[in-house]
C-alpha positions as CSV (number, residue, x, y, z in Angstrom):
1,X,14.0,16.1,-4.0
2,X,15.0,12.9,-5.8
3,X,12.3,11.8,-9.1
4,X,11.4,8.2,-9.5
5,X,8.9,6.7,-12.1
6,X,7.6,4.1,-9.8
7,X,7.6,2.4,-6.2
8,X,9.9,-0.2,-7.6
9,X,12.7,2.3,-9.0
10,X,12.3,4.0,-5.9
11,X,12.8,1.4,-3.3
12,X,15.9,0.0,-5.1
13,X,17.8,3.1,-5.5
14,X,17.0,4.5,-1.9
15,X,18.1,1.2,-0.6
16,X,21.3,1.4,-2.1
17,X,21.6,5.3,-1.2
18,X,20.8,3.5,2.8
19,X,23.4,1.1,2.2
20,X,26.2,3.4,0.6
21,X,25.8,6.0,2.9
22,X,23.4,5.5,6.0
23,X,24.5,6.2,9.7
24,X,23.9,3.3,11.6
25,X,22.0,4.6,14.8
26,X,20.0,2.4,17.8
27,X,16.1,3.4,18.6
28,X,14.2,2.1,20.7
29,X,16.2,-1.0,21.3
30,X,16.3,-1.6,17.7
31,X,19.4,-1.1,15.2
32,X,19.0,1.1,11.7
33,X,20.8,2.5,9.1
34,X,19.1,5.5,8.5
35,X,19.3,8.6,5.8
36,X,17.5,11.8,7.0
37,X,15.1,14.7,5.5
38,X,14.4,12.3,2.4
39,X,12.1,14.2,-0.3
40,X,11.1,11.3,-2.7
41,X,9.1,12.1,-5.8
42,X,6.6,9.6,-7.6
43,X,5.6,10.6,-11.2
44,X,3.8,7.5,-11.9
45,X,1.6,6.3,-9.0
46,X,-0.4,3.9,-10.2
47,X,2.8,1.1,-10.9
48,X,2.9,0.7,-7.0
49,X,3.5,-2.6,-7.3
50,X,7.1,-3.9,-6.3
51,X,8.2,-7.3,-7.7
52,X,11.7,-7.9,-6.9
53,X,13.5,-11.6,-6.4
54,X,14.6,-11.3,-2.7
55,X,12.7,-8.5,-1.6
56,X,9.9,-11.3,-0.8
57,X,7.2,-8.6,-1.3
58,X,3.4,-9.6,-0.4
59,X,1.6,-7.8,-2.5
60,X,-1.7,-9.7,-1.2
61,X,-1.1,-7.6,2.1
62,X,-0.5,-4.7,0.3
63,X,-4.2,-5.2,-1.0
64,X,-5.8,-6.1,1.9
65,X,-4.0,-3.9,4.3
66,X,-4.9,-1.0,1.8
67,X,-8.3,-1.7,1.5
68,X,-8.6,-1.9,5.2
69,X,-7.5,1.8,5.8
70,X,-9.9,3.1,3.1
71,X,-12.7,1.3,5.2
72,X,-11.9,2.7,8.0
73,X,-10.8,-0.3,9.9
74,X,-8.2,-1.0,12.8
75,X,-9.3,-4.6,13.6
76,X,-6.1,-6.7,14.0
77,X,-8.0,-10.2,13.2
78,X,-8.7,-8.9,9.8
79,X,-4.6,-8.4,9.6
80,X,-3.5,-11.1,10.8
81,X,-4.3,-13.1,7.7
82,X,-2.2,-11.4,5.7
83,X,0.6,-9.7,8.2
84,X,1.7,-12.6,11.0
85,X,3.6,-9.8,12.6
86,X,0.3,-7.5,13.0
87,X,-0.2,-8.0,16.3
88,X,3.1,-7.7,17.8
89,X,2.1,-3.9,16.8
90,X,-1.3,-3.8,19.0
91,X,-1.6,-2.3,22.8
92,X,-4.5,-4.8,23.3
93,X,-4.6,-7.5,20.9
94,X,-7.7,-6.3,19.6
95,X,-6.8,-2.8,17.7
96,X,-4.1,-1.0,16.2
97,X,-5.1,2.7,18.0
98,X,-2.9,4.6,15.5
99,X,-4.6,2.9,12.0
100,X,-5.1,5.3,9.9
101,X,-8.6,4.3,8.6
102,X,-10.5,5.6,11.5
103,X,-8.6,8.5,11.4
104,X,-9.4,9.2,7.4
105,X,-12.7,8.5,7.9
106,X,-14.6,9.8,11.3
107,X,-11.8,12.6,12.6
108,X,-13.9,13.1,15.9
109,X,-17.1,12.7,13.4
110,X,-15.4,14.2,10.2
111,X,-14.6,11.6,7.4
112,X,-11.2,13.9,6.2
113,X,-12.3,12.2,2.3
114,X,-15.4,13.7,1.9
115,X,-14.5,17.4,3.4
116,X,-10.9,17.0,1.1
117,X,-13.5,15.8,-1.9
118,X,-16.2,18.8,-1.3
119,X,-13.2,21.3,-0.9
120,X,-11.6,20.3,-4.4
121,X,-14.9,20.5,-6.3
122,X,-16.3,23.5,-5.0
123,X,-12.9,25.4,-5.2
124,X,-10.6,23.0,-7.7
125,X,-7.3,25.0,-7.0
126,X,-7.6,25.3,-3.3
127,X,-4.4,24.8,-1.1
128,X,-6.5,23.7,2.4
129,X,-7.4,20.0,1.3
130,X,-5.4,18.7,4.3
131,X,-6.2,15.3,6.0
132,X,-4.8,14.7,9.6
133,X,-3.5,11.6,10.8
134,X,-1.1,12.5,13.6
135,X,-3.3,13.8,16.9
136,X,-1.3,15.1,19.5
137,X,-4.5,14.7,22.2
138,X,-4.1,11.0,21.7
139,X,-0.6,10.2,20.7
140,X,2.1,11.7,23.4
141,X,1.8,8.3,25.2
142,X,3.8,5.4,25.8
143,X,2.2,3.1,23.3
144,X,3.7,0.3,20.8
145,X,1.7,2.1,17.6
146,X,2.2,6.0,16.9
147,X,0.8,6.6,13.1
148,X,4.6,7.3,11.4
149,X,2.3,9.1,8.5
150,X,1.1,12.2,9.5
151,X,0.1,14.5,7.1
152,X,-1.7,14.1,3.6
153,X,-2.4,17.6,0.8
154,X,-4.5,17.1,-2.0
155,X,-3.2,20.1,-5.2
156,X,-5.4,20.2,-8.3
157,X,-3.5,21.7,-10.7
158,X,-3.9,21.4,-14.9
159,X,-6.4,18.2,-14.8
160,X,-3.7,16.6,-12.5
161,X,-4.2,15.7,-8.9
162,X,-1.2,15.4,-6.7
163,X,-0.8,14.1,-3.6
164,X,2.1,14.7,-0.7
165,X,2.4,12.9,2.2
166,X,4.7,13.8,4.9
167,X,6.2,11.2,7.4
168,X,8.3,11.3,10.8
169,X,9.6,8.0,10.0
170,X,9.5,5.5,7.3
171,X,11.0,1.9,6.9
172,X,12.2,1.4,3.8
173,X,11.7,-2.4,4.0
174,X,8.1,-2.7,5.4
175,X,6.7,0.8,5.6
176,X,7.8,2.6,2.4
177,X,8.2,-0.2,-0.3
178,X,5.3,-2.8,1.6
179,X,2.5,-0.5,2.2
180,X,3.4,3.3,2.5
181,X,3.6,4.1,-1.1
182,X,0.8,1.2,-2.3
183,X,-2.1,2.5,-0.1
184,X,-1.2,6.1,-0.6
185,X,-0.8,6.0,-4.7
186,X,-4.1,3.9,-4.4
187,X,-6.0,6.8,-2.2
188,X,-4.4,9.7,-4.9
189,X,-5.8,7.3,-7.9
190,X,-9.4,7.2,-6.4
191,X,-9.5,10.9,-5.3
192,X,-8.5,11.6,-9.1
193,X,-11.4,9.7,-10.3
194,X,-13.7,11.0,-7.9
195,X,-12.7,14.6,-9.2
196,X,-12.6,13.6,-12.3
197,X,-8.8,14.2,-12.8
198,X,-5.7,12.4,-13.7
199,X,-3.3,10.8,-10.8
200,X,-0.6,13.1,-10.7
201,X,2.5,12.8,-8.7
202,X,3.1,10.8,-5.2
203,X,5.6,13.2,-2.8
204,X,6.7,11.6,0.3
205,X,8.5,13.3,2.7
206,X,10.1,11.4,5.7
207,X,12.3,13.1,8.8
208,X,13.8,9.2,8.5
209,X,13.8,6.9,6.1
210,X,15.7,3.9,7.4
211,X,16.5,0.1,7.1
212,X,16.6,-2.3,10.2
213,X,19.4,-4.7,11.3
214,X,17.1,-7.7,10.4
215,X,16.8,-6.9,6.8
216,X,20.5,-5.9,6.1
217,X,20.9,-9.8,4.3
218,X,18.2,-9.7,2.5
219,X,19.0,-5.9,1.1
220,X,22.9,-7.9,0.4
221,X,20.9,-10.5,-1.5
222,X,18.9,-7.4,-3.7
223,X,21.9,-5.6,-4.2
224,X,24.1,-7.9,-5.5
225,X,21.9,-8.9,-7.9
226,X,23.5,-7.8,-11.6
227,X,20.1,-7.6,-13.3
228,X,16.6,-7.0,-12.6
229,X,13.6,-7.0,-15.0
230,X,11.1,-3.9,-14.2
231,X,7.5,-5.1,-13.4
232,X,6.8,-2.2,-15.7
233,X,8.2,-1.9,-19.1
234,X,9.3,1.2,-20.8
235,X,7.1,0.5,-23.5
236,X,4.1,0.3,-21.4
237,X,2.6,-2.9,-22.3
238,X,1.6,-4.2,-19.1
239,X,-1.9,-3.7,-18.1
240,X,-2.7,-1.7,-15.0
241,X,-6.7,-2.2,-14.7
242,X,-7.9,1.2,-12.9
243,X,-10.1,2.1,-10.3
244,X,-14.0,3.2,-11.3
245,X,-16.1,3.4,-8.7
246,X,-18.0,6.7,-7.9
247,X,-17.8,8.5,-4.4
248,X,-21.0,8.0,-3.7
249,X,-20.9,4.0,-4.5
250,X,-18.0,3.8,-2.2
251,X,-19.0,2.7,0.8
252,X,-21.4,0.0,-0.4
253,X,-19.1,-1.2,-2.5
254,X,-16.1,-1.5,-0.3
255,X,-18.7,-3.3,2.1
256,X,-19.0,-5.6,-0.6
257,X,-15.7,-6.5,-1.0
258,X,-15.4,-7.3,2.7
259,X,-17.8,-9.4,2.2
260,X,-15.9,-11.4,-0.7
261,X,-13.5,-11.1,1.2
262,X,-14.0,-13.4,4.4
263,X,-15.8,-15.7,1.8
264,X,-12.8,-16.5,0.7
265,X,-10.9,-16.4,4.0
266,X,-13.5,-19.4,5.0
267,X,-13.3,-21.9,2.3
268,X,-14.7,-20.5,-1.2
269,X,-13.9,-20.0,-4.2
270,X,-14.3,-16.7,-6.0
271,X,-15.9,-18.6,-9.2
272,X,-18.4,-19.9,-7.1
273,X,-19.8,-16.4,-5.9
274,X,-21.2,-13.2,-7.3
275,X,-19.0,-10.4,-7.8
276,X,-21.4,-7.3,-7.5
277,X,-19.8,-4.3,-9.0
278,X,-18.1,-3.6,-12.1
279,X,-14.9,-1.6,-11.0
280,X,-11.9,-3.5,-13.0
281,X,-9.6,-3.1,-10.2
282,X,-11.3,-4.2,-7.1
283,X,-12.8,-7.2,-9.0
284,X,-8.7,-7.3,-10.0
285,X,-7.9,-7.7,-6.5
286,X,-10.5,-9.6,-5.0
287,X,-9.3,-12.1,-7.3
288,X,-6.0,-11.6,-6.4
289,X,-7.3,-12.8,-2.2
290,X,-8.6,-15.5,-4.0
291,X,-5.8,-16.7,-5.1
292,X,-4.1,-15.9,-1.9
293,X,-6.2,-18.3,0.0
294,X,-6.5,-20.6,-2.4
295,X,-2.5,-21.0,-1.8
296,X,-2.5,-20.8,1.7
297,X,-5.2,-23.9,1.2
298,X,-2.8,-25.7,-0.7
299,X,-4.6,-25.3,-3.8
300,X,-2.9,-27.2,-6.7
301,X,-0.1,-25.2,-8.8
302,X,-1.9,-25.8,-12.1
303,X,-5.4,-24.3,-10.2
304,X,-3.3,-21.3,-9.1
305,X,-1.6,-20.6,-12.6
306,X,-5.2,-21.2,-14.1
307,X,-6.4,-18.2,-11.4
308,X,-3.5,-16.1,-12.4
309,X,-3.8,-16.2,-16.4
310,X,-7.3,-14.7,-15.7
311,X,-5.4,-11.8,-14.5
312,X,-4.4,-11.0,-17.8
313,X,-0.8,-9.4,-18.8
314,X,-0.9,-7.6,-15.7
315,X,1.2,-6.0,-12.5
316,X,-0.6,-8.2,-9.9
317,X,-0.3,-11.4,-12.1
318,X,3.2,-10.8,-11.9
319,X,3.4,-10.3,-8.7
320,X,1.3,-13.3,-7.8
321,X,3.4,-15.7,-10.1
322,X,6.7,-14.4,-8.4
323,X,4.9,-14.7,-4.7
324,X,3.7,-18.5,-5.2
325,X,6.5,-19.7,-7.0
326,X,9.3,-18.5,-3.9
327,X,11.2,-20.9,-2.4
328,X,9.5,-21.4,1.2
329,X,6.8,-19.3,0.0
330,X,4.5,-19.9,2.7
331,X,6.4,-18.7,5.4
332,X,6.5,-15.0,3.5
């Protein structure tokens, strides 16, 4: 098992380790270079974002796409805002059927959350707080979306909750550094507070974990560069606002985001509106789709940097300055 304090660290070396040593194999039409049987530890979940200068990261996707799962969702208009590509990924134009947000939360009428959240309080060191996403009743079929995370265990142990997720495939450009790691280290951070525990660490496990022929320049372009300045300094000082919202207030709350949310898809501004709940870092990151569409509106650069700088010192201001200052940044 390799040990990484963040997403960031992570996808950097493991891109180089796909680089220096990966077997270039052909799937499905489509050329890799792959590594195999990749164990990949995260002991600091909650700096999931990754803000690196070529990478071309959309950490606004990462949000929304995030969000969507915990919901529940597998609606591919909601997507397409944020991923062009979503669709290319849909059997009917309408759907992804392998999202993992149905599955997560109504398993043939089970929502996998609440049973893993009633198993770990009424028996804190059990080992059977398993959530399901492969189902082999549905997914031995020739289809263009077959969920590549299949398996999630919850461990308490010593005020710490871990998480390890265990993959049958995993694109390191996409999958693993755009959304694999984000959406789980955010599910591990609420299922701490929920418990009332710590985030502990983030294993990932992946039978492949691999980098496709159409990214090779752009993992030249990140490699060669000499330096690179962490998103998240050793000394800690940038904020990461955390999540607060109890189980029970979940749902509602989420529905209110959503809600925010298509606001601001429409036309408004997030000054403009009410903001009804308190949690620090879902009123972080509905700001952080405000400024999203502000930009795609063309909104001002002064307006945007104003939006920003009510982020405060943190990850997602970073990430937002680096995103709408790119070169050709509307086409990421």
């Amino acid at each position: 098992m390799t040990q990484f304090r963040n997403t960031e660290q992570a996808f950097l070396s493991l891109l180089r380790t796909i680089a220096d040593v990966g077997e270039e194999i052909s799937v499905r039409g489509s050329v890799t270079r792959e590594i195999t049987s990749q164990q990949i530890e995260i002991t600091n979940p909650r700096e999931r974002v990754v803000v690196i200068p070529g990478r071309n990261n959309n950490v606004f996707a990462s949000i929304a796409e995030s969000l969507w799962v915990l919901a529940g969702r597998d609606d591919v208009a909601y997507l397409e805002g944020y991923l062009k590509r979503a669709g290319d990924y849909s059997d009917d134009g309408l759907t992804w059927r392998g999202a993992y947000g149905p599955r997560l939360r109504n398993w043939y009428g089970t929502d996998q959350l609440q049973q893993i959240l009633t198993i770990l309080t009424d028996e804190p060191a059990s080992r059977r707080a398993v959530a399901t996403l492969y189902d082999p009743a549905r997914d031995f079929v020739d289809t263009k979306d077959v969920p590549c995370n299949n398996w999630l265990h919850f461990l308490r142990r010593n005020g710490q909750l871990h998480l390890h997720v265990a993959a049958r495939s995993t694109d390191i450009w996409w999958g693993f550094s755009g959304i694999n790691i984000f959406e789980w280290a955010l599910l591990l951070e609420m299922m701490a507070h929920w418990l009332g525990d710590e985030p502990g660490h983030l294993t990932f496990t992946t039978s492949s974990l691999h980098l496709y022929e159409q990214h090779y320049p752009k993992a030249i372009t990140v490699l060669d560069q000499e330096t690179h300045t962490a998103t998240y300094p050793d000394s800690d000082e940038r904020r990461v606002p955390r999540f607060t919202t109890p189980w029970a207030q979940f749902d509602d709350v989420l529905d209110s985001w959503f809600r925010l949310e298509d606001q601001l898809r429409t036309g408004a501004d997030l000054v403009t509106l009410e903001v009804p709940f308190d949690d620090p870092l879902l009123r972080q990151y509905i700001a952080m789709i405000d400024i999203y569409w502000a930009f795609k509106r063309g909104t001002p650069q002064q307006d945007l940097e104003f939006r920003i700088a009510a982020l405060g010192d943190t990850d997602l201001a970073r990430a937002a300055t680096e995103f709408v200052n790119r070169p050709n940044s509307h086409s990421h």
